[in-house]
C-alpha positions, 0 to 999 in steps of 0.5 A: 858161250857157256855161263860159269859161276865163280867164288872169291877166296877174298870177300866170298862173294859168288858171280857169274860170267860167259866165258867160251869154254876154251877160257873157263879156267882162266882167272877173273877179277871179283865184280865186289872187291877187285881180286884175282883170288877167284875160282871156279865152282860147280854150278846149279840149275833149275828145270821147269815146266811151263803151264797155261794160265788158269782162266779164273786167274789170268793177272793175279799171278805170272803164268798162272802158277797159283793153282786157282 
């Protein structure tokens, strides 16, 4: 199932949900006050690379990312 992301035209407050596709448009309730007056936003994502961990700096940082 796809995950959506919502904002509530009450509080603000941004959240994400899975909903099967056949259902994204219907209303949700805001996990911060309760309200039905929620839609749904555009969402953003990341792409990334993995890289190997650095042999001098196998702990200091997760992955290896540090550059040392």
């Amino acid at each position: 199932m796809p995950l959506y992301e919502y904002e509530c035209e009450a509080c603000g407050e941004r959240f994400e949900t899975l909903v099967s596709a056949g259902r994204k448009d219907e209303t949700r309730a805001c996990p911060g006050c309760g309200s039905t007056e929620t839609a749904r936003v555009p969402s953003t994502f990341a792409v990334g690379s993995a890289k190997a961990a650095s042999p001098s700096c196998p702990t200091c940082c997760p992955g290896g990312t540090c550059g040392l």
